[in-house]
MDAnalysis code that builds the backbone (N, CA, C; Angstrom):
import MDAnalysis as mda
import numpy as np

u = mda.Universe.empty(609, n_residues=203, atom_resindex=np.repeat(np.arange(203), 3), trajectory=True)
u.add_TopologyAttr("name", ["N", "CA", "C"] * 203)
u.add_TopologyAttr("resid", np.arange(1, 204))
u.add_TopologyAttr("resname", ["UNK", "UNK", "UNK", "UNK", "UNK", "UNK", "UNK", "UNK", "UNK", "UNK", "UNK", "UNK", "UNK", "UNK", "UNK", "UNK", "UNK", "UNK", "UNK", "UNK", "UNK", "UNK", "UNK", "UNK", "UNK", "UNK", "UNK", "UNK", "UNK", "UNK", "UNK", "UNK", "UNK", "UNK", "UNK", "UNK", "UNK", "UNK", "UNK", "UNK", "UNK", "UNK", "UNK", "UNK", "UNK", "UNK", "UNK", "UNK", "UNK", "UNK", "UNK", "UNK", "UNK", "UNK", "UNK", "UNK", "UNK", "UNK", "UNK", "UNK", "UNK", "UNK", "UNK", "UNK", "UNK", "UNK", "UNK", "UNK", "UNK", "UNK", "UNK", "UNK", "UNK", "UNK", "UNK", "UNK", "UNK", "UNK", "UNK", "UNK", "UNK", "UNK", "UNK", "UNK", "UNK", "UNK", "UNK", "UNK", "UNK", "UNK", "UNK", "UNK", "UNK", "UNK", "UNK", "UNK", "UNK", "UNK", "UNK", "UNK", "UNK", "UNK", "UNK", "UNK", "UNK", "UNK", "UNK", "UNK", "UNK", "UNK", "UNK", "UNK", "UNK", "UNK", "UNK", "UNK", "UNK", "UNK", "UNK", "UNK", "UNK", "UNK", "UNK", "UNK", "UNK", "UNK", "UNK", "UNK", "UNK", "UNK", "UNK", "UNK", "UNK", "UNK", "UNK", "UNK", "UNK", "UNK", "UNK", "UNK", "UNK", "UNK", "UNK", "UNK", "UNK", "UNK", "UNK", "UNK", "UNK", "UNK", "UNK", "UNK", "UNK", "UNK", "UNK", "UNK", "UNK", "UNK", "UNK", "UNK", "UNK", "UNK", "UNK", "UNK", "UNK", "UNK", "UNK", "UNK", "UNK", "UNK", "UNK", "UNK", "UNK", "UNK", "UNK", "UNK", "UNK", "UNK", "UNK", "UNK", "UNK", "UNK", "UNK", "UNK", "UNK", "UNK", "UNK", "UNK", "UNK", "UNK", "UNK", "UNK", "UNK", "UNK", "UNK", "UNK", "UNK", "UNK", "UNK", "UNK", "UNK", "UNK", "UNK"])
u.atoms.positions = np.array([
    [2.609, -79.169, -53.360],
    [2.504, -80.614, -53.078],
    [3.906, -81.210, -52.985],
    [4.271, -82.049, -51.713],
    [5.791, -82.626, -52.039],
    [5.765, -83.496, -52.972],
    [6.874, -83.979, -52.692],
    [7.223, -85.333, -53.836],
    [7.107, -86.622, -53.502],
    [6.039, -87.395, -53.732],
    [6.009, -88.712, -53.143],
    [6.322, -89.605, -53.616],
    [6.883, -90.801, -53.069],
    [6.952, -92.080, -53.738],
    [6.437, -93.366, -52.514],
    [6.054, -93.837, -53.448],
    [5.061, -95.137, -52.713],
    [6.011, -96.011, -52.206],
    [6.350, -97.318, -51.487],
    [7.255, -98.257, -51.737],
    [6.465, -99.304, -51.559],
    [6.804, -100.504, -51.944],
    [5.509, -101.318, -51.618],
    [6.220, -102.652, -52.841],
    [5.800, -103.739, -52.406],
    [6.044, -105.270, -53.391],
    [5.434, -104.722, -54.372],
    [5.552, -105.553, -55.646],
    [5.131, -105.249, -56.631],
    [3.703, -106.575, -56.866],
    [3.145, -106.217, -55.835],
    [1.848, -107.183, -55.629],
    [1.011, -106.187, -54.587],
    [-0.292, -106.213, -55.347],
    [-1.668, -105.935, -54.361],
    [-1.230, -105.577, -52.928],
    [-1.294, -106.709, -52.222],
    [-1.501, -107.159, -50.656],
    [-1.744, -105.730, -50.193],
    [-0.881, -105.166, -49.097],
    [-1.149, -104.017, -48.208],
    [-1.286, -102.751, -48.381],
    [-0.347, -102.823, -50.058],
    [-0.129, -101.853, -50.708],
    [-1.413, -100.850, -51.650],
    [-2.012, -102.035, -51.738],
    [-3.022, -101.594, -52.970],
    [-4.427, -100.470, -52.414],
    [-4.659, -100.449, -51.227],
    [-5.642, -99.323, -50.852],
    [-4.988, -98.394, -50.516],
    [-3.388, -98.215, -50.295],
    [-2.950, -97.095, -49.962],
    [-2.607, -95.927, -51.578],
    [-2.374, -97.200, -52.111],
    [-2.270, -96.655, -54.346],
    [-3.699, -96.124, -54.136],
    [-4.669, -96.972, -54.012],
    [-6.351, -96.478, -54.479],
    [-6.516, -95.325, -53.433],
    [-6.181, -94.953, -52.530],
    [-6.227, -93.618, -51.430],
    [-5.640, -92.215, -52.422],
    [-4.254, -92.504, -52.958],
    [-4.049, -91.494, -53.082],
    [-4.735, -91.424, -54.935],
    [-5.123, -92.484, -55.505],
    [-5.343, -92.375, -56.513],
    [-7.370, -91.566, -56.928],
    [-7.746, -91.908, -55.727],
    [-9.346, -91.482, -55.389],
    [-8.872, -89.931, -54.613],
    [-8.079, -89.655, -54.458],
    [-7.719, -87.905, -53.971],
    [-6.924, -87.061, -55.066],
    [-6.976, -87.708, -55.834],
    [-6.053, -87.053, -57.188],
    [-4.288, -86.564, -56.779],
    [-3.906, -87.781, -55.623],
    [-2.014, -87.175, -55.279],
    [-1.471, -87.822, -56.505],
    [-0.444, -87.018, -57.361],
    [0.242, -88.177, -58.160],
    [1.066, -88.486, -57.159],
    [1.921, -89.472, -57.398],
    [3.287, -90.431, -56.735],
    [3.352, -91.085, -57.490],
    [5.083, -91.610, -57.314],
    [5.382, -92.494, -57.763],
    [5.433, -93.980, -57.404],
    [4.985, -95.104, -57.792],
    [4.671, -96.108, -57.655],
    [6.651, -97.279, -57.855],
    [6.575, -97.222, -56.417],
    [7.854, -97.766, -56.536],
    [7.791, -99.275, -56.232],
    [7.833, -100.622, -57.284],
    [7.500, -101.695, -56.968],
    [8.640, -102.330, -56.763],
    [8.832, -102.822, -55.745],
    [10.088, -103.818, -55.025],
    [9.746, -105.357, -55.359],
    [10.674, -105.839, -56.433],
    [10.517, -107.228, -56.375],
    [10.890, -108.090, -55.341],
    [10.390, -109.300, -55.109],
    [10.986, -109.876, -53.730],
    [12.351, -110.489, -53.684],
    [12.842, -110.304, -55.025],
    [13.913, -110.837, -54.959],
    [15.032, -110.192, -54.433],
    [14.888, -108.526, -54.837],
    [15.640, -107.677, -54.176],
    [15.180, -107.325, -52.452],
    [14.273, -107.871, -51.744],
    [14.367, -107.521, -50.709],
    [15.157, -107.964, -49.859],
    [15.650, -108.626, -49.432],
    [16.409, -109.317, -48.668],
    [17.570, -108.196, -48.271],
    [18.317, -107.580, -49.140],
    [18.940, -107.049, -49.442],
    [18.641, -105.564, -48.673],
    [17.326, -105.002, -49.332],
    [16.791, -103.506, -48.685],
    [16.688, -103.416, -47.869],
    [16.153, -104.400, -47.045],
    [15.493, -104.911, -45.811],
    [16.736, -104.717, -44.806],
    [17.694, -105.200, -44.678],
    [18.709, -105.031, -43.965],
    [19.846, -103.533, -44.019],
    [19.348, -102.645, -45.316],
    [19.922, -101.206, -45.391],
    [19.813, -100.632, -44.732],
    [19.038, -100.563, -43.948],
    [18.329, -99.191, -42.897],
    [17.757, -98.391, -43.256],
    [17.339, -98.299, -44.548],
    [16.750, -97.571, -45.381],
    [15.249, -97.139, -45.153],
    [14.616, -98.507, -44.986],
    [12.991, -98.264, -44.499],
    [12.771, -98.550, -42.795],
    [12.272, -97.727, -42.040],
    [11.651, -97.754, -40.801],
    [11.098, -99.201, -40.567],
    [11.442, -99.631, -39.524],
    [10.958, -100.769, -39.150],
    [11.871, -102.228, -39.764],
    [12.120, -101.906, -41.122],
    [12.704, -102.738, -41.534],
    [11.876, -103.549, -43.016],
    [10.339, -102.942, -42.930],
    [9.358, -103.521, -43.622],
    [8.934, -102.353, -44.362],
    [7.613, -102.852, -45.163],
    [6.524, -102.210, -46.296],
    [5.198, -102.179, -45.766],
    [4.732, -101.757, -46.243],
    [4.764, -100.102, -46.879],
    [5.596, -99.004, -46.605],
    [6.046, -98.538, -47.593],
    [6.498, -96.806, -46.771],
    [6.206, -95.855, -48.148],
    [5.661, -94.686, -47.240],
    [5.934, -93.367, -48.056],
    [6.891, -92.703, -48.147],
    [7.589, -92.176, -49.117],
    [8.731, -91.354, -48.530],
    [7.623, -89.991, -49.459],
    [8.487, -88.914, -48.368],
    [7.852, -87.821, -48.875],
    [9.171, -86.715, -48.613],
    [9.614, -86.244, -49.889],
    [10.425, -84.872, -49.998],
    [11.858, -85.683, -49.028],
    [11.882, -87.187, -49.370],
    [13.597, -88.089, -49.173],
    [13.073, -88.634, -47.951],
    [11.893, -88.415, -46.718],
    [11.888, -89.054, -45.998],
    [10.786, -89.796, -45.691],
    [11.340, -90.984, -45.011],
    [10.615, -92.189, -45.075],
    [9.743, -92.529, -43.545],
    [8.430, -93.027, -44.064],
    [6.852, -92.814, -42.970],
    [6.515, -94.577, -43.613],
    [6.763, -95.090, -42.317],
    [6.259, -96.493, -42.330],
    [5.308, -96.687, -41.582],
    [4.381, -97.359, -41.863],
    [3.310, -98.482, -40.945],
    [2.330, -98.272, -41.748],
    [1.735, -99.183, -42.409],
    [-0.110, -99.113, -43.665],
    [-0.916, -98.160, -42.888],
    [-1.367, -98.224, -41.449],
    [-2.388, -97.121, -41.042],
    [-1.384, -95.759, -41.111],
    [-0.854, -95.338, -40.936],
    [-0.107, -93.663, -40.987],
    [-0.066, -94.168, -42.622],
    [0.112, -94.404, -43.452],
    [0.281, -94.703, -44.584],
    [-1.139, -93.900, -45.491],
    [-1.618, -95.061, -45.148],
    [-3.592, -94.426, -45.459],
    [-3.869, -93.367, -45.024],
    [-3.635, -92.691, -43.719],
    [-4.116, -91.496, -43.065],
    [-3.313, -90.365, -44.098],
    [-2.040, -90.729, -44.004],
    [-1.347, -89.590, -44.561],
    [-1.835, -89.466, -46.394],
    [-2.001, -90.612, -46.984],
    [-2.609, -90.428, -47.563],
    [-3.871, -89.578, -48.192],
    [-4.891, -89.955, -47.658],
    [-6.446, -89.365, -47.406],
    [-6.014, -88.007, -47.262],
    [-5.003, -87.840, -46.224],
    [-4.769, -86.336, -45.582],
    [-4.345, -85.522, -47.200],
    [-3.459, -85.915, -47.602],
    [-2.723, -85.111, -48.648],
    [-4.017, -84.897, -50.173],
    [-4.611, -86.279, -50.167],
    [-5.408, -85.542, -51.180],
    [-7.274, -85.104, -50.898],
    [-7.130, -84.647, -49.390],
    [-8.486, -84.376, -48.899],
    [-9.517, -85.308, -48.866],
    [-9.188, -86.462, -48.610],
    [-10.090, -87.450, -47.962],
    [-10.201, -87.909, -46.872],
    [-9.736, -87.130, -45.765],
    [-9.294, -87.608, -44.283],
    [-10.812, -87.466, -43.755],
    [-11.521, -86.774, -44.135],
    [-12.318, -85.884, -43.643],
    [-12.521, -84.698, -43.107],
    [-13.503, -84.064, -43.482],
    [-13.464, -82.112, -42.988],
    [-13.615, -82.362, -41.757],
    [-14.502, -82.527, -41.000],
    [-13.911, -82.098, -39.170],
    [-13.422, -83.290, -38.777],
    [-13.130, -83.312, -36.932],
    [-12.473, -83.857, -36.549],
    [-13.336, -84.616, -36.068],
    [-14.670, -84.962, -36.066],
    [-15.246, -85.961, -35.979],
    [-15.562, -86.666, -37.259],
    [-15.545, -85.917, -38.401],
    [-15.668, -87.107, -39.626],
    [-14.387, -87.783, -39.745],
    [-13.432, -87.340, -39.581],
    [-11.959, -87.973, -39.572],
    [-12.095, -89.099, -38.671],
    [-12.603, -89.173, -37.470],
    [-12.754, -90.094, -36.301],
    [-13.772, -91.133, -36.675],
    [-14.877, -90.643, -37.535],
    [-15.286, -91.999, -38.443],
    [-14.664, -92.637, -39.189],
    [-13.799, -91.806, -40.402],
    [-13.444, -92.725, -41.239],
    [-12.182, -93.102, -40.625],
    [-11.828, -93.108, -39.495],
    [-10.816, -93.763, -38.797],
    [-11.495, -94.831, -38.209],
    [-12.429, -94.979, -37.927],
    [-13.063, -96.116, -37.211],
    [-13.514, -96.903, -38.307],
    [-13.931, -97.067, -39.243],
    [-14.003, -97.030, -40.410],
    [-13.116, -97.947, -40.869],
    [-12.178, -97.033, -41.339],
    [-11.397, -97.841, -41.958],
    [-10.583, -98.851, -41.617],
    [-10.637, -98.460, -39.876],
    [-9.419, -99.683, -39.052],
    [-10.509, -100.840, -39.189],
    [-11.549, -101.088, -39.468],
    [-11.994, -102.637, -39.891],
    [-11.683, -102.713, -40.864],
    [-11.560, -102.622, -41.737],
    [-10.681, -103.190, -43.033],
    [-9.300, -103.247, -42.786],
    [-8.591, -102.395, -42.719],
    [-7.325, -102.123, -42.620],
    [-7.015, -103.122, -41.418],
    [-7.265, -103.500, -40.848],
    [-7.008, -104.431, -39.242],
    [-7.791, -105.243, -39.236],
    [-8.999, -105.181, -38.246],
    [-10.062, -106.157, -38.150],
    [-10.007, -107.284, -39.266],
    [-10.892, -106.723, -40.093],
    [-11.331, -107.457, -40.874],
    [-10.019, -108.150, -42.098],
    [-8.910, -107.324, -42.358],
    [-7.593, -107.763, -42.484],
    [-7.096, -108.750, -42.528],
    [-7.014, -108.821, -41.227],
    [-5.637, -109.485, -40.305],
    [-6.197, -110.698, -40.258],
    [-7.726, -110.842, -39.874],
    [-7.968, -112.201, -39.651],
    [-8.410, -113.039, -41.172],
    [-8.355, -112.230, -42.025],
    [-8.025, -112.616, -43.181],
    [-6.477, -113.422, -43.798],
    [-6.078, -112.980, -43.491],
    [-4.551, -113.075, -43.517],
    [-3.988, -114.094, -42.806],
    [-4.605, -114.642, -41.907],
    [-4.112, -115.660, -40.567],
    [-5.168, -116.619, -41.738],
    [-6.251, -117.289, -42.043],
    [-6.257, -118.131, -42.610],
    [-5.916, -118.170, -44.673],
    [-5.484, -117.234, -44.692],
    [-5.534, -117.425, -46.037],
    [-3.671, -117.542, -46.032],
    [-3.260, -116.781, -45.223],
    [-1.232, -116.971, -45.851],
    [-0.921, -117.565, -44.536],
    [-0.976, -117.878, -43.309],
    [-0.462, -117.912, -42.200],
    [-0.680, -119.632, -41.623],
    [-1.743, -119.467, -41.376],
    [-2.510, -121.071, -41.268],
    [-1.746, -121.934, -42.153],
    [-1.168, -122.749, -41.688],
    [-0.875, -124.425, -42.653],
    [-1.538, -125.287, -42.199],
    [-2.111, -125.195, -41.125],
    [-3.075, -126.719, -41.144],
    [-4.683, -126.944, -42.009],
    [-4.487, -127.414, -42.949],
    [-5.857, -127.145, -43.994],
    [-7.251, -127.372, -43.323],
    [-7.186, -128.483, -42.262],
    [-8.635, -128.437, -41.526],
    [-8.998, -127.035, -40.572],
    [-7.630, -126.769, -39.779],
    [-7.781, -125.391, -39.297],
    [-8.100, -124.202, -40.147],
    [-7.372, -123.917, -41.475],
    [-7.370, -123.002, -42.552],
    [-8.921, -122.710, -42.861],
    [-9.824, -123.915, -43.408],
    [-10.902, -123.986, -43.694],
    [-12.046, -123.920, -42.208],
    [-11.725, -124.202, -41.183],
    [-12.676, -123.898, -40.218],
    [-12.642, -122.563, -39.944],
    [-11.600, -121.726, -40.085],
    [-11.158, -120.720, -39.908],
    [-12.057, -119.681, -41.360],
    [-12.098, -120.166, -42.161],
    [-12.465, -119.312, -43.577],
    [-13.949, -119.339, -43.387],
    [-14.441, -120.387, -43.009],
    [-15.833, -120.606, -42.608],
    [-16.550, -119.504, -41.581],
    [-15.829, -119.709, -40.790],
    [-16.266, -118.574, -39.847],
    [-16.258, -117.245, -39.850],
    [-15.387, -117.334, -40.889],
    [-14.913, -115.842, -40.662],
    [-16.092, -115.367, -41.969],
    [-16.458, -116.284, -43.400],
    [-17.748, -115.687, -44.144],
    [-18.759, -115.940, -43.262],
    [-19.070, -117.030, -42.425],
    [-20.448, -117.052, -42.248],
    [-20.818, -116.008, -40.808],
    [-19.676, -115.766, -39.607],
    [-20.275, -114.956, -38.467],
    [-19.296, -113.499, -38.323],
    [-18.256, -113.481, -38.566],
    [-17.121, -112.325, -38.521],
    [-18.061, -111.676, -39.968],
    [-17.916, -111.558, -40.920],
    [-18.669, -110.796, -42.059],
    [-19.577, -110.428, -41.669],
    [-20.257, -111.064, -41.613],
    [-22.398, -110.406, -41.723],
    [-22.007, -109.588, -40.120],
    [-21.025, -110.010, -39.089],
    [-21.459, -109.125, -37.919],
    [-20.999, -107.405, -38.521],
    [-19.829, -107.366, -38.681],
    [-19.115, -106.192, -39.766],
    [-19.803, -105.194, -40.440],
    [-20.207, -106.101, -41.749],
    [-21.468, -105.878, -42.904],
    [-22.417, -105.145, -42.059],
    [-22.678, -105.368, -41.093],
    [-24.332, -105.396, -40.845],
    [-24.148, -103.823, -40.022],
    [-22.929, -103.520, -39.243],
    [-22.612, -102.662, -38.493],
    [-22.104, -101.583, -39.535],
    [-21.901, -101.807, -40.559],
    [-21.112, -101.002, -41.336],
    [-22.288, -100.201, -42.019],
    [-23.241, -101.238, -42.057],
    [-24.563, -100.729, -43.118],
    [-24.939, -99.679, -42.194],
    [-25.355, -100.014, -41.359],
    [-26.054, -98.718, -39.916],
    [-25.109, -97.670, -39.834],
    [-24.091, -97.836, -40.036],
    [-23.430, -96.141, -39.520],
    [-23.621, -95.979, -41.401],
    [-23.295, -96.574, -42.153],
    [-23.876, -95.812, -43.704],
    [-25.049, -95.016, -43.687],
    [-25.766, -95.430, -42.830],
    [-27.443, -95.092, -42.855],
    [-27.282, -94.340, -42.268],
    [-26.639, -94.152, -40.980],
    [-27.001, -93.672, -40.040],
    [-25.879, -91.689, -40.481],
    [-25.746, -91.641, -41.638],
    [-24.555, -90.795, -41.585],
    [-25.701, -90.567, -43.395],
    [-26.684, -90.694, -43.835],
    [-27.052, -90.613, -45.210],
    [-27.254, -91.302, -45.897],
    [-26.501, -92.316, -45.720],
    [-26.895, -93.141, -47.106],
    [-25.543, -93.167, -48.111],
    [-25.034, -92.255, -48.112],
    [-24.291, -92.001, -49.515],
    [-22.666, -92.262, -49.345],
    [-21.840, -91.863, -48.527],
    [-20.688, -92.242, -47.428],
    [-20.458, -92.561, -46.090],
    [-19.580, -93.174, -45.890],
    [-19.947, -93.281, -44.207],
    [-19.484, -92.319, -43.551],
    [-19.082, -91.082, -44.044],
    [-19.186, -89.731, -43.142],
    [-19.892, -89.019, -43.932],
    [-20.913, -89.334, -44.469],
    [-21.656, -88.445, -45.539],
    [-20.875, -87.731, -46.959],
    [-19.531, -87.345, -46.656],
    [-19.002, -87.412, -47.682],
    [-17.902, -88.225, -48.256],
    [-17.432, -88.374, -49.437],
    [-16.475, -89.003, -49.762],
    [-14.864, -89.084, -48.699],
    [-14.704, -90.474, -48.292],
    [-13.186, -90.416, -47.718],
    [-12.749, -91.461, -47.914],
    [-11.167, -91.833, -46.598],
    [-10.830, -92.761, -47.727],
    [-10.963, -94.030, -46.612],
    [-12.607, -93.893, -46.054],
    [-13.019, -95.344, -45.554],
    [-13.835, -96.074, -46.982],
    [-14.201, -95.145, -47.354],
    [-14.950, -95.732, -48.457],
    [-13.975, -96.387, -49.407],
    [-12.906, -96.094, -49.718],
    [-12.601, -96.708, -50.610],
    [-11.582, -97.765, -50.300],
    [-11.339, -97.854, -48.567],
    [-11.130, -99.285, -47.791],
    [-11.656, -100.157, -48.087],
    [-13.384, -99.917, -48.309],
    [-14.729, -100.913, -47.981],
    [-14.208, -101.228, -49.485],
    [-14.243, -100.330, -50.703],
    [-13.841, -100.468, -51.856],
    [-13.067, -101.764, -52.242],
    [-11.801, -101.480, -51.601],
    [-10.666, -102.472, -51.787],
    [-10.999, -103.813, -51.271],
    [-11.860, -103.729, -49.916],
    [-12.288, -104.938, -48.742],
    [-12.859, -105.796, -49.665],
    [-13.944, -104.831, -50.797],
    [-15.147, -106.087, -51.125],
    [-14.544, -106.794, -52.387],
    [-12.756, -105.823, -52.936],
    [-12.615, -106.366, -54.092],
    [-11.650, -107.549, -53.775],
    [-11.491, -107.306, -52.898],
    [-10.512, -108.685, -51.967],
    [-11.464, -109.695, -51.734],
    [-12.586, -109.596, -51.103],
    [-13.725, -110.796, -50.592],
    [-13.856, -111.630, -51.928],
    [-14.047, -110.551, -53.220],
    [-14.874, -110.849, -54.505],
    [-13.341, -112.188, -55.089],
    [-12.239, -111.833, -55.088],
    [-11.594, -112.636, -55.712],
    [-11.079, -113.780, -54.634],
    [-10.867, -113.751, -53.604],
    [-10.611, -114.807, -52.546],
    [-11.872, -116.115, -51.619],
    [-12.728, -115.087, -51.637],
    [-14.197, -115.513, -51.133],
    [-15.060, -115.661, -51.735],
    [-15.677, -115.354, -52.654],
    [-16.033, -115.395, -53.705],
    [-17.726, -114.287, -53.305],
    [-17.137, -113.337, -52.118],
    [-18.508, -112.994, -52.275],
    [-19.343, -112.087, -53.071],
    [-20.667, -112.538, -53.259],
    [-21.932, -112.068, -54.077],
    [-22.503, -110.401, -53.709],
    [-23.141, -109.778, -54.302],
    [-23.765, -108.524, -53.865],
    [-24.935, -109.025, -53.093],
    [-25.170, -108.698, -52.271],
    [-26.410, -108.625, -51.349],
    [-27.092, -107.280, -51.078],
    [-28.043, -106.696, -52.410],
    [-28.465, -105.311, -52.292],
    [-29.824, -105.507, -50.942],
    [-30.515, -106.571, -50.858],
    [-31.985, -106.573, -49.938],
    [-30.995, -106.584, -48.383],
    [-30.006, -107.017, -48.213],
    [-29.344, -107.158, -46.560],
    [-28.614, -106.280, -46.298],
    [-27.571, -105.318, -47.551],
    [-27.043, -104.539, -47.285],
    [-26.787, -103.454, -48.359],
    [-28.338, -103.156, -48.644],
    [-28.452, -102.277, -49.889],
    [-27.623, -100.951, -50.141],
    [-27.112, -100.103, -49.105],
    [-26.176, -99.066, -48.968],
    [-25.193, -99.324, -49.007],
    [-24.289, -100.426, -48.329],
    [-23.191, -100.692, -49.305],
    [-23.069, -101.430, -50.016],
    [-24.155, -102.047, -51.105],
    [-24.183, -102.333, -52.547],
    [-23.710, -101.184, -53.049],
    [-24.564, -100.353, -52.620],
    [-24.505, -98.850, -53.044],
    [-23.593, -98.203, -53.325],
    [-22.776, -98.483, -51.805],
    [-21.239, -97.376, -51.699],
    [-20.508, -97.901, -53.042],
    [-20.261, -99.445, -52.934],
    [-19.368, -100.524, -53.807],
    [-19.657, -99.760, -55.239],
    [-20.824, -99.940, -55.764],
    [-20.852, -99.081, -56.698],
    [-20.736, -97.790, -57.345],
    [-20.844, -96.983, -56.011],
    [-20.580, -95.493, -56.437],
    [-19.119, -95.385, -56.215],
    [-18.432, -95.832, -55.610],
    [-17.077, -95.698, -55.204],
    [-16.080, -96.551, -56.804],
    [-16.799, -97.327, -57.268],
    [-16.413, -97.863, -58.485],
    [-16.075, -96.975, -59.710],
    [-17.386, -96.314, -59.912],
    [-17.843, -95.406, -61.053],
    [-17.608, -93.992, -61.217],
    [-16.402, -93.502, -59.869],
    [-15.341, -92.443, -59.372],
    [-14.339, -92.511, -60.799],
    [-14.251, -91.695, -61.340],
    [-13.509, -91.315, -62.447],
    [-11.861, -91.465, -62.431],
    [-11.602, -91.190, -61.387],
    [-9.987, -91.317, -60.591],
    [-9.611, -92.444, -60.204],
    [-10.805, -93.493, -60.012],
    [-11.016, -94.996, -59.687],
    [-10.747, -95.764, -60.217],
    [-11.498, -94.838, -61.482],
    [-11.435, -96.006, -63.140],
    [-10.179, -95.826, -63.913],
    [-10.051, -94.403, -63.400],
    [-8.745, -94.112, -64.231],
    [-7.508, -94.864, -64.218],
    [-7.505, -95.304, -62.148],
    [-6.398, -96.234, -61.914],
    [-6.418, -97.814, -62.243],
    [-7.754, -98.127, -61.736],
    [-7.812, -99.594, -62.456],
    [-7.962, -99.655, -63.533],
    [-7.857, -98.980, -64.314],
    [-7.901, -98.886, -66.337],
    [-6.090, -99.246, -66.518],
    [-5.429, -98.679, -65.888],
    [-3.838, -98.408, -65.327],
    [-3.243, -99.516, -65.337],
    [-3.804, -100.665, -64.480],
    [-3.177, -101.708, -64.297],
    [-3.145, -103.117, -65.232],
])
C-alpha cells in the first residue's frame, strides 16, 4: 500500500466523502487539515495542482480534482467496483452527489447573496431537484437488489451516505421509508458499517 496523505481545509465541505471513501475501504492516510489562514500562502507555492483542494498525494505526489479523488480512493481500498460495469454505476452514481446534486447545493447555500433568490432557489431544489434524484436513485437501488446500488458495497453508497448527512443538517431532511424505502435502507446499512462508526466515533 503507498503512503497517503489527504489535503483538504480543516472543515467537512468537499473533503469529507473522500475521508469517509477511504475510511469505509479500510486505506489508512493521513488526514492533513489546512487552516484557512495558512492558505493564501500554499495556494500560490505550486505545490498543489490546480492551485486548489482537495488533493491526494500518494508516495510525494500530488492528484487533484474531488472526482479522481473519490475514484482513486474507492480504487485503493476496493470499492470502485468489481467489473467494469459496476464501476460505471457507481460512477454514475456517485457523480449526482459529487456534482449534480452538489453544486447546485452550493450555488444557493455559499454562492447566492440575494436572500429572495437564495430561498427560491433552496425551495426548489427540496421540493422538485430532490424527489426527481431520490426517486431515480431508488429504481436503480431496486433495480440492482435492493441492498447497494451495484449490488455490492462501493463508494456510491457512501456518497448517498455523506449526501443525506449533508441534507439532514442543512435541509433538515426527514426519512421517508414508504417513498423511498431502499434508501432508508442503504442510509442505514451504510451507517452501521463498522469502519463508518469507527470514523465518525473519531471526530
Amino acid at each position: 500500500m503507498p503512503s497517503i496523505k489527504f489535503h483538504y481545509f480543516n472543515i467537512e465541505g468537499r473533503g469529507e466523502i473522500i475521508r469517509l471513501i477511504f475510511a469505509a475501504g479500510g486505506v489508512d492516510f493521513v488526514d492533513e487539515r489546512i487552516e484557512q489562514s495558512d492558505w493564501p500562502a500554499l495556494k500560490t507555492s505550486g505545490k498543489y495542482p490546480f492551485d486548489q483542494l482537495p488533493v491526494i498525494e500518494v508516495d510525494g505526489r500530488m492528484i487533484g480534482q474531488s472526482g479522481s479523488n473519490a475514484r482513486f480512493a474507492a480504487r485503493l481500498g476496493g470499492i470502485a467496483g468489481k467489473t467494469s460495469v459496476e464501476q460505471a454505476i457507481a460512477d454514475e452514481v456517485a457523480d449526482c452527489f459529487l456534482h449534480d446534486l452538489f453544486e447546485q447545493f452550493v450555488v444557493f447555500s455559499f454562492i447566492e447573496k440575494d436572500e429572495t433568490k437564495k430561498a427560491e432557489l433552496k425551495s426548489k431544489y427540496v421540493s422538485e431537484t430532490l424527489p426527481f434524484y431520490l426517486g431515480k436513485l431508488e429504481k436503480i437501488l431496486q433495480d440492482n437488489g435492493g441492498q447497494y446500488f451495484t449490488g455490492a458495497l462501493t463508494y456510491a453508497d457512501v456518497a448517498f451516505y455523506r449526501f443525506i448527512n449533508v441534507g439532514k443538517q442543512f435541509l433538515e431532511l426527514k426519512p421517508e421509508p414508504v417513498k423511498y424505502p431502499g434508501l432508508t435502507a442503504l442510509y442505514k446499512r451504510i451507517s452501521e458499517l463498522p469502519n463508518i462508526q469507527k470514523y465518525e466515533s473519531s471526530k
